[in-house]
N, CA, C and O atoms as CSV, one atom per row, in Angstrom:
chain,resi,resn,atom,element,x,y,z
A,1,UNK,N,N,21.893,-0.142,18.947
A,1,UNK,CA,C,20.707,-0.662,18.301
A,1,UNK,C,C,20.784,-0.360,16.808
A,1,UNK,O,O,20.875,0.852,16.611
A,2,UNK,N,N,20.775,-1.110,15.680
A,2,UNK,CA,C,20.470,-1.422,14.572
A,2,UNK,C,C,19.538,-0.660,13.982
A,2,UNK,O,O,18.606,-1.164,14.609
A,3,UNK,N,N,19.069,0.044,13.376
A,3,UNK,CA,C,18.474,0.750,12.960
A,3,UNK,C,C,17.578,-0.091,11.554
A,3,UNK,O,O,17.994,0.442,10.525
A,4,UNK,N,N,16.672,-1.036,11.255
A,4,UNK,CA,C,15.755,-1.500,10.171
A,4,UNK,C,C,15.355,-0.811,8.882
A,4,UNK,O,O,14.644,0.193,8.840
A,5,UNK,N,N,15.994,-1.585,7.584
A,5,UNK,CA,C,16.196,-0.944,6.431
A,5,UNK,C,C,14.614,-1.359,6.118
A,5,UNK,O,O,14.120,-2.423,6.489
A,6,UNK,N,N,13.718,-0.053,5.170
A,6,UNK,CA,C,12.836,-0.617,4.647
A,6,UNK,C,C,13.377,-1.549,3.163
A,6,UNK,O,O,14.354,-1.183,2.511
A,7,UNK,N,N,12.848,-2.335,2.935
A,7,UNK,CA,C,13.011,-3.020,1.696
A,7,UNK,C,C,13.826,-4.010,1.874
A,7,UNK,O,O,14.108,-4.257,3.047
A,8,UNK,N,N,14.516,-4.961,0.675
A,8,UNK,CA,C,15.880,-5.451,1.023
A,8,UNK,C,C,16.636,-5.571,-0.098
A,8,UNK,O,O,16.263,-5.209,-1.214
A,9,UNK,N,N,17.590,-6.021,0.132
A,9,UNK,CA,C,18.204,-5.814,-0.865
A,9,UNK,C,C,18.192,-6.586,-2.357
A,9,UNK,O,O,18.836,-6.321,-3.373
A,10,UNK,N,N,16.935,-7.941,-2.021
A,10,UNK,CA,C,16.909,-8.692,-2.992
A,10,UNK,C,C,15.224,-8.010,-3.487
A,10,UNK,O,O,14.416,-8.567,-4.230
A,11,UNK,N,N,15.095,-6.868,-2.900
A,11,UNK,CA,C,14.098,-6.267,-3.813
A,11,UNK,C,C,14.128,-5.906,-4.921
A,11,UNK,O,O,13.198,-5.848,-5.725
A,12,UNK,N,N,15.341,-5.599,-5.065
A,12,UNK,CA,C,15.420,-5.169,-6.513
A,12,UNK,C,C,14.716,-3.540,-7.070
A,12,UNK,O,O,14.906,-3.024,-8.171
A,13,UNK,N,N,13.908,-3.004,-5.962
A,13,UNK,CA,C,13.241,-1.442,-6.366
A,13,UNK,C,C,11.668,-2.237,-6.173
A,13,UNK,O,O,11.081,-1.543,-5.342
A,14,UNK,N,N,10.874,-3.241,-6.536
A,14,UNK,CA,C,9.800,-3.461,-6.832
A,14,UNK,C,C,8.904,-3.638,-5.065
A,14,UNK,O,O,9.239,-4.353,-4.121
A,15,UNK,N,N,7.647,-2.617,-5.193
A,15,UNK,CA,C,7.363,-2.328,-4.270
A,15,UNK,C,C,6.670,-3.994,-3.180
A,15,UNK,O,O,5.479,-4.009,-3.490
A,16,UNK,N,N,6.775,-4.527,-2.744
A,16,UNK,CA,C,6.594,-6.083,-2.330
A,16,UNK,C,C,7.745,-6.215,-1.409
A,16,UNK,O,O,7.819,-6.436,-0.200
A,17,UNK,N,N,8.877,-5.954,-2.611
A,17,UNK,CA,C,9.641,-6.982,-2.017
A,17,UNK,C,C,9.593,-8.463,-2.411
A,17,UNK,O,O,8.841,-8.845,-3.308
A,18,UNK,N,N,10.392,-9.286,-1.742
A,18,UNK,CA,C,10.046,-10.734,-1.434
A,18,UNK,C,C,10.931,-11.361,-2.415
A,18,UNK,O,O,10.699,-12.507,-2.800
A,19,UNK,N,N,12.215,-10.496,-2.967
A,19,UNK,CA,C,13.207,-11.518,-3.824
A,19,UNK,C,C,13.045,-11.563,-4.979
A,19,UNK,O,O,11.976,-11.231,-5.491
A,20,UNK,N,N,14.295,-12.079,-5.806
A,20,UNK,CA,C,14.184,-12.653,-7.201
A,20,UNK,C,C,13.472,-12.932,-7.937
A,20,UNK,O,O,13.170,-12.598,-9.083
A,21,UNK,N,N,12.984,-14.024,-6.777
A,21,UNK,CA,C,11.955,-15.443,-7.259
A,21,UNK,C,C,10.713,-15.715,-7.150
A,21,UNK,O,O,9.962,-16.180,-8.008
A,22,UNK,N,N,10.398,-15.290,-5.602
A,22,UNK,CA,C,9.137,-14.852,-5.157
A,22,UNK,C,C,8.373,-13.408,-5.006
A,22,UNK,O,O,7.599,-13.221,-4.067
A,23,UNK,N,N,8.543,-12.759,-5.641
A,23,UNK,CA,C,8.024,-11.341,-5.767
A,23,UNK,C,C,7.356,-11.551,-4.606
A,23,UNK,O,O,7.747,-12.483,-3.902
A,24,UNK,N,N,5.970,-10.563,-4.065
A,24,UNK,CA,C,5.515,-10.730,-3.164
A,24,UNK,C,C,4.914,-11.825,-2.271
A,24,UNK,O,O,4.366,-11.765,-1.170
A,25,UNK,N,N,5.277,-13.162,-3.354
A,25,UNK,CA,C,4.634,-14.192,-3.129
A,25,UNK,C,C,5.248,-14.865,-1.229
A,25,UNK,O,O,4.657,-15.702,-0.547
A,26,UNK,N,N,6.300,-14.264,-0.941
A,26,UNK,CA,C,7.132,-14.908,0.482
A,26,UNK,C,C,6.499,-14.329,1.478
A,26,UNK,O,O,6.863,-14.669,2.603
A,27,UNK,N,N,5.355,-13.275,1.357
A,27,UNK,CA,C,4.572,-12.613,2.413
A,27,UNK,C,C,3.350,-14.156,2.647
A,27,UNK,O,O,2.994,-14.625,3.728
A,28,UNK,N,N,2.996,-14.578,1.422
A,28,UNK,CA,C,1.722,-15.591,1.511
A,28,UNK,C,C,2.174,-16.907,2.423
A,28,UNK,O,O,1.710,-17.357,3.471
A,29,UNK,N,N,3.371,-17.369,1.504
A,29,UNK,CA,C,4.395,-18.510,2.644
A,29,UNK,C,C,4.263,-18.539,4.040
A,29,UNK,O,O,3.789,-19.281,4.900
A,30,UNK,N,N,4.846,-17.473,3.959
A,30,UNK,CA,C,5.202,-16.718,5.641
A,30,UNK,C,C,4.074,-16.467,6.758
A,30,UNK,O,O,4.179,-16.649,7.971
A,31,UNK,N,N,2.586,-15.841,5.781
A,31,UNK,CA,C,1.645,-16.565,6.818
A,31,UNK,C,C,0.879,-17.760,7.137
A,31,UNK,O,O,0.210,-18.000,8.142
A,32,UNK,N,N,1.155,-18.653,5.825
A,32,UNK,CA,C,0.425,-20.007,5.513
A,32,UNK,C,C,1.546,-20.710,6.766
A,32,UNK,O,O,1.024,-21.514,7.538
A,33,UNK,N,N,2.960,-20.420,6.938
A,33,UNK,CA,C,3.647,-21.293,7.837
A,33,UNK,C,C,3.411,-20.560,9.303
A,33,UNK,O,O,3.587,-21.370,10.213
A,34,UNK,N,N,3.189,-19.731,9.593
A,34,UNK,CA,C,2.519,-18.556,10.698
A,34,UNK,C,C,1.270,-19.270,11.563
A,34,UNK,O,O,1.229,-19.579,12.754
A,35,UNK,N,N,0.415,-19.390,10.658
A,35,UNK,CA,C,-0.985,-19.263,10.771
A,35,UNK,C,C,-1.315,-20.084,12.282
A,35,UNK,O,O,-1.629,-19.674,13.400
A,36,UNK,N,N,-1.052,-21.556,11.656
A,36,UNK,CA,C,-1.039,-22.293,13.043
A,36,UNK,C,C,-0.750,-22.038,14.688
A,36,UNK,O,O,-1.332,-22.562,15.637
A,37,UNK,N,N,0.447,-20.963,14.699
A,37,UNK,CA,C,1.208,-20.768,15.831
A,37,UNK,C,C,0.432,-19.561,16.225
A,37,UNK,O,O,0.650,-19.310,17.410
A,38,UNK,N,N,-0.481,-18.630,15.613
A,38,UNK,CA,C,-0.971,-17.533,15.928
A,38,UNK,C,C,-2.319,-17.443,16.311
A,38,UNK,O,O,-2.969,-18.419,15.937
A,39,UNK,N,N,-3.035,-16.489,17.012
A,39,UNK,CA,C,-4.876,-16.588,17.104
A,39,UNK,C,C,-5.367,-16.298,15.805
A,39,UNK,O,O,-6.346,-16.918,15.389
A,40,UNK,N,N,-4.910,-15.586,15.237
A,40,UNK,CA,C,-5.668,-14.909,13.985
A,40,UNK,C,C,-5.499,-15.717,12.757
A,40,UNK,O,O,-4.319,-15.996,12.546
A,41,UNK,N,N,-6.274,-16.136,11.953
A,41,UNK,CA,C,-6.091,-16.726,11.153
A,41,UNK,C,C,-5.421,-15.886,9.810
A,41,UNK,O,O,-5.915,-14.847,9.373
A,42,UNK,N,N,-4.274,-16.507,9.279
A,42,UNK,CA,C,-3.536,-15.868,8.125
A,42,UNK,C,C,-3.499,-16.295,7.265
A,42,UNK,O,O,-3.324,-17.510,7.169
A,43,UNK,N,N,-3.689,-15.276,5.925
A,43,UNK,CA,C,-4.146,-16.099,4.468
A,43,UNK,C,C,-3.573,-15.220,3.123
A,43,UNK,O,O,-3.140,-14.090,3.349
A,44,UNK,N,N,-3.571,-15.529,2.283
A,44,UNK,CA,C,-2.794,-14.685,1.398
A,44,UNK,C,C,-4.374,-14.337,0.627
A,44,UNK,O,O,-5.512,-14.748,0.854
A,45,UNK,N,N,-3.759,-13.316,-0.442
A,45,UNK,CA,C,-4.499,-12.769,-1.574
A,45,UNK,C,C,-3.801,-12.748,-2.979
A,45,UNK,O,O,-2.807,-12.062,-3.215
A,46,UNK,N,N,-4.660,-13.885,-4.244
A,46,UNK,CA,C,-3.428,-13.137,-5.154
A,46,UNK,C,C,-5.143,-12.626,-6.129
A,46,UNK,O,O,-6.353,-12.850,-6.097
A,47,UNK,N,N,-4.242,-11.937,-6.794
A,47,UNK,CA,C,-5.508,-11.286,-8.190
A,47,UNK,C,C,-4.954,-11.442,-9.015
A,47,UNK,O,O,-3.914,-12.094,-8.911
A,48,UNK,N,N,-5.341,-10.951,-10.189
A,48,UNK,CA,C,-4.696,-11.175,-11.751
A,48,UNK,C,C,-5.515,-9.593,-12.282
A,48,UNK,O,O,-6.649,-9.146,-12.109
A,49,UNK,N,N,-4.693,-9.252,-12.754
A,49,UNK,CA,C,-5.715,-8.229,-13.763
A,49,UNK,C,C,-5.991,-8.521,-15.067
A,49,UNK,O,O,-5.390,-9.327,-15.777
A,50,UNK,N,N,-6.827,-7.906,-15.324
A,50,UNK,CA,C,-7.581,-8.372,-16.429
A,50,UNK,C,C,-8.004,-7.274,-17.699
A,50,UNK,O,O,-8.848,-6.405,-17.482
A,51,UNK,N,N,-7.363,-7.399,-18.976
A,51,UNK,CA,C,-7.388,-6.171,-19.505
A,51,UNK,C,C,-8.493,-5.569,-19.906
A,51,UNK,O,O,-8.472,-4.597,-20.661
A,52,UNK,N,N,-9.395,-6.014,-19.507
A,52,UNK,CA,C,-10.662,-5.519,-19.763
A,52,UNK,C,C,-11.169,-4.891,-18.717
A,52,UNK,O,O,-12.033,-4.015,-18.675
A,53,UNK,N,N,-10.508,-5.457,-17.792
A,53,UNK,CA,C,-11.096,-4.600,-16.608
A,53,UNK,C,C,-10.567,-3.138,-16.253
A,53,UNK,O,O,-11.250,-2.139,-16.022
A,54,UNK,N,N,-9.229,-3.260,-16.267
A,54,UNK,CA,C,-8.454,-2.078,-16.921
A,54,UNK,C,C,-8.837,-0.863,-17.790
A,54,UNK,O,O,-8.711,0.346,-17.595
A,55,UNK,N,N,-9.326,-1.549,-18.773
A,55,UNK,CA,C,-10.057,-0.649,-20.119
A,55,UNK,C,C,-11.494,-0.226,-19.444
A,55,UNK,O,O,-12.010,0.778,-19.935
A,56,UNK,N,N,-12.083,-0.766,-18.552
A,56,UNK,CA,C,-13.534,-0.302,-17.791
A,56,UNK,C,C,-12.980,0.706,-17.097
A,56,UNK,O,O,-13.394,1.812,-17.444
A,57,UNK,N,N,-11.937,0.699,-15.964
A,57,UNK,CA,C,-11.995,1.247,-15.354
A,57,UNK,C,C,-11.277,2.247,-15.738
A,57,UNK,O,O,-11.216,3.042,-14.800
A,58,UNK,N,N,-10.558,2.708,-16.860
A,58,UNK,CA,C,-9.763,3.797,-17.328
A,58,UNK,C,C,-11.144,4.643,-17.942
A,58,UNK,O,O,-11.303,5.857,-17.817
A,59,UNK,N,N,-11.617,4.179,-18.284
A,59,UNK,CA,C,-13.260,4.567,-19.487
A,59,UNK,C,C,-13.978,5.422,-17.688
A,59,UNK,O,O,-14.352,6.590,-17.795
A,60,UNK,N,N,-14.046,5.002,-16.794
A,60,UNK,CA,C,-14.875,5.370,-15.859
A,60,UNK,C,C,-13.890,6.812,-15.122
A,60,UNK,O,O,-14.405,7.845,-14.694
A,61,UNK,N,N,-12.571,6.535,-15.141
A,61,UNK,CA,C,-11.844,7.956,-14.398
A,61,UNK,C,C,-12.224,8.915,-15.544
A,61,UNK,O,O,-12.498,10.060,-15.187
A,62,UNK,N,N,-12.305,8.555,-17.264
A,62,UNK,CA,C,-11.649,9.683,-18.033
A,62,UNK,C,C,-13.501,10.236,-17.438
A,62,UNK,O,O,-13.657,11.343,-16.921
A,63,UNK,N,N,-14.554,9.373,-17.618
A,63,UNK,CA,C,-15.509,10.033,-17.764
A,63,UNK,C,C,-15.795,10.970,-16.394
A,63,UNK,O,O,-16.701,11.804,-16.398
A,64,UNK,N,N,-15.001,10.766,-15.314
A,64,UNK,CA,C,-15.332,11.005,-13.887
A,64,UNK,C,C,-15.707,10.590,-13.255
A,64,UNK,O,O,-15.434,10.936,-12.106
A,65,UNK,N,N,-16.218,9.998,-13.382
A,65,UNK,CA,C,-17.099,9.149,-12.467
A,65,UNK,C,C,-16.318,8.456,-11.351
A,65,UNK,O,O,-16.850,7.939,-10.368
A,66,UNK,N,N,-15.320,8.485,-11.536
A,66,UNK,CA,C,-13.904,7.975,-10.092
A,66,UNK,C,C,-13.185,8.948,-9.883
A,66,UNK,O,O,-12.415,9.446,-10.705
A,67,UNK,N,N,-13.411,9.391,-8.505
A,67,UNK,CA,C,-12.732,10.866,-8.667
A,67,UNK,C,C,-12.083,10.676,-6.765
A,67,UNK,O,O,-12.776,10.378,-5.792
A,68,UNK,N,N,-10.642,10.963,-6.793
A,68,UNK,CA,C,-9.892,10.342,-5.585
A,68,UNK,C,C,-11.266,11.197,-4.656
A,68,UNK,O,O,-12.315,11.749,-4.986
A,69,UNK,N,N,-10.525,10.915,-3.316
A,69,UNK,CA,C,-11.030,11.597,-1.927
A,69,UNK,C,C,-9.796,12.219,-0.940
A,69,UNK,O,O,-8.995,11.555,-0.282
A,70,UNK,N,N,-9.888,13.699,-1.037
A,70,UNK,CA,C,-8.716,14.364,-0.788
A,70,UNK,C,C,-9.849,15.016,1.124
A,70,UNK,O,O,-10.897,15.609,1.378
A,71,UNK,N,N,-8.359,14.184,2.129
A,71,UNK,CA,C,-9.575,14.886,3.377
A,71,UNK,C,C,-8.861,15.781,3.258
A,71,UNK,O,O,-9.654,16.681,2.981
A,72,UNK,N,N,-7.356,16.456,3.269
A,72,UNK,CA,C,-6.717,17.636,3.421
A,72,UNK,C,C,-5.716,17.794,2.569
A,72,UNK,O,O,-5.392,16.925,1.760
A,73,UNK,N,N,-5.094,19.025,2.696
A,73,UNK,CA,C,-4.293,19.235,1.704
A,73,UNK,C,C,-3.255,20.321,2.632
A,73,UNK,O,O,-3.654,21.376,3.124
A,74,UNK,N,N,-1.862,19.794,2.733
A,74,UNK,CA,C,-1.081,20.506,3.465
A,74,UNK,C,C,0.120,20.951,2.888
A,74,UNK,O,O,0.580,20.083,2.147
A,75,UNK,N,N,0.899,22.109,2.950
A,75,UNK,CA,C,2.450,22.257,2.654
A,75,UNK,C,C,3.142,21.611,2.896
A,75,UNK,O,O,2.748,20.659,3.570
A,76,UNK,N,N,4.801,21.667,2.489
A,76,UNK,CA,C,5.565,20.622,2.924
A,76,UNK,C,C,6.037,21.472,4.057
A,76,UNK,O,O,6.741,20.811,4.820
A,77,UNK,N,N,5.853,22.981,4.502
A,77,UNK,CA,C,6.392,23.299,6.027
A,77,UNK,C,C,5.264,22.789,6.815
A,77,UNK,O,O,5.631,22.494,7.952
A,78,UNK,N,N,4.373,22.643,6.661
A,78,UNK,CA,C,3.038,21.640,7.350
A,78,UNK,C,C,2.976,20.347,7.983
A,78,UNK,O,O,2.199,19.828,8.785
A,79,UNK,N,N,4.620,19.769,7.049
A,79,UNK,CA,C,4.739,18.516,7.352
A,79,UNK,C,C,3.893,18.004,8.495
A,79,UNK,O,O,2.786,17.468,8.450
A,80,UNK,N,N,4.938,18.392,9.899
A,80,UNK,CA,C,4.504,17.856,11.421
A,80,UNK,C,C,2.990,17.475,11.479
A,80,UNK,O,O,2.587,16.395,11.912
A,81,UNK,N,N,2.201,18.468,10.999
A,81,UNK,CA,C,1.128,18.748,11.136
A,81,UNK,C,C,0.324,17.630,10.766
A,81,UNK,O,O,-0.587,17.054,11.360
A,82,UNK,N,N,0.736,17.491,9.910
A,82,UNK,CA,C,-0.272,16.938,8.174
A,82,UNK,C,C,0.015,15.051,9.149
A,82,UNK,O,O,-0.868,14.203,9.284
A,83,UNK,N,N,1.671,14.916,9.708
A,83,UNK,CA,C,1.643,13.438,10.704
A,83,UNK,C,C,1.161,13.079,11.489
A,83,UNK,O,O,0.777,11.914,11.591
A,84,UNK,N,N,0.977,14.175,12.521
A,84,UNK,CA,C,-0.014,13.971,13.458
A,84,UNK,C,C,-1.309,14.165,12.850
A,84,UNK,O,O,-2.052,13.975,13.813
A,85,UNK,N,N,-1.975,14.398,11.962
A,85,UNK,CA,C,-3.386,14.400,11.666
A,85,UNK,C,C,-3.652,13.341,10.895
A,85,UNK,O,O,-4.792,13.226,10.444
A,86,UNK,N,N,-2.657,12.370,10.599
A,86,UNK,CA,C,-3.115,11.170,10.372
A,86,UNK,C,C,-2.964,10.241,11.207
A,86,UNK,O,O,-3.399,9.123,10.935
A,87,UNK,N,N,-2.419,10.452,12.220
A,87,UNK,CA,C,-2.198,9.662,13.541
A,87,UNK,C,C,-3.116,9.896,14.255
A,87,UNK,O,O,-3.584,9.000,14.957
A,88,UNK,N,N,-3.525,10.923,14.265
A,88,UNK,CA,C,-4.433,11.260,15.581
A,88,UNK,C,C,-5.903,11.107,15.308
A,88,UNK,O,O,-6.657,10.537,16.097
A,89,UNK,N,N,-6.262,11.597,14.246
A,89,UNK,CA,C,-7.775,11.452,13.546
A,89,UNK,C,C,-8.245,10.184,12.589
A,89,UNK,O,O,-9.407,10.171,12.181
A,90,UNK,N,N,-7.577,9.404,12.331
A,90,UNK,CA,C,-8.180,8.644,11.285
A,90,UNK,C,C,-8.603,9.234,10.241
A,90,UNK,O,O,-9.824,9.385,10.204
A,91,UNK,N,N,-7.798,9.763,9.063
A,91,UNK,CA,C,-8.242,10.785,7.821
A,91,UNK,C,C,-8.825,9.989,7.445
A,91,UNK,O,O,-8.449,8.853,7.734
A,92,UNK,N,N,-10.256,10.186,6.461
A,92,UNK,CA,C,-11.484,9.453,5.831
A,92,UNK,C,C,-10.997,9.963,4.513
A,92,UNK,O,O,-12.052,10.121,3.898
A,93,UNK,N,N,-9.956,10.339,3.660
A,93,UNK,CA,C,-9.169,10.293,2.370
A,93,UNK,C,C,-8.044,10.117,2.476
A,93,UNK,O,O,-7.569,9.595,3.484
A,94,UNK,N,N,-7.355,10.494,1.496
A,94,UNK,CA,C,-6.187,11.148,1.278
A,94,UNK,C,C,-5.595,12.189,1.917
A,94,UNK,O,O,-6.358,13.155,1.966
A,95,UNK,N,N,-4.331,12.418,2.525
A,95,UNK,CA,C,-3.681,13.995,3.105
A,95,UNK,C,C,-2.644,13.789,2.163
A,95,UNK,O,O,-1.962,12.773,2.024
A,96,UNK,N,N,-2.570,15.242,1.295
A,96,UNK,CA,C,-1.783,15.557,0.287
A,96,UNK,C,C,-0.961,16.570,0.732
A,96,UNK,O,O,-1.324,17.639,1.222
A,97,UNK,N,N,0.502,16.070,0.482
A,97,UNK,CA,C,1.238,17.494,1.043
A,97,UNK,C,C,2.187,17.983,-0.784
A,97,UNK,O,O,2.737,17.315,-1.660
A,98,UNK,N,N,1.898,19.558,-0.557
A,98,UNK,CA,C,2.044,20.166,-1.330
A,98,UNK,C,C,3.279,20.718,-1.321
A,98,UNK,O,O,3.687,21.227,-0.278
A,99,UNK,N,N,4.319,20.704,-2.841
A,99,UNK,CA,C,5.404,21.367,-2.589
A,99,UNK,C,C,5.348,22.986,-3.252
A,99,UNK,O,O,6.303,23.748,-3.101
C-alpha cells in the first residue's frame, strides 16, 4: 500500500495547493464538476482582501481587542495527549504545544 503525500508536487510550498496555474482555484472546479453526482451541494468561496480591512483589523489586535482562544496548552512530551484531546473532546480553542 502506497502511502499519500500531503501536497504535490506542483504546489510549489504554497499552502492550497492546486498547481502553477490554478492556485487553490482546482478545489472550486472540482466541486462545481462534483456537485451534480453527490447529495450535498458543492460550492466554492473566493474573497479578496482589502487593505483597509487589513489596516482595521491590525488597529483592533494592537489595541486588544482580538485576543486568540487558547483551550490548552501542552509540552511537546504531551504530544499523545494534547491528540487525543482534540479527537476526543472537540477543543472550543486552540491546543498549543510547547517546546
Amino acid at each position: 500500500m502506497r502511502r499519500r503525500r500531503h501536497g504535490s508536487p506542483q504546489s510549489h510550498g504554497r499552502a492550497g495547493g492546486g498547481g502553477r496555474w490554478l492556485g487553490g482555484t482546482d478545489r472550486v472546479l472540482r466541486a462545481m464538476l462534483l456537485s451534480p453526482f453527490v447529495r450535498q451541494r458543492l460550492c466554492g468561496l473566493f474573497s479578496a482582501e482589502r487593505v483597509e480591512d487589513l489596516e482595521s483589523l491590525k488597529e483592533l489586535i494592537e489595541a486588544g481587542s482580538v485576543t486568540p482562544v487558547f483551550d490548552r496548552t501542552y509540552r511537546l512530551s504531551e504530544l499523545p495527549e494534547a491528540i487525543r484531546y482534540l479527537r476526543e473532546s472537540g477543543a472550543r480553542g486552540k491546543v498549543v504545544i510547547t517546546m
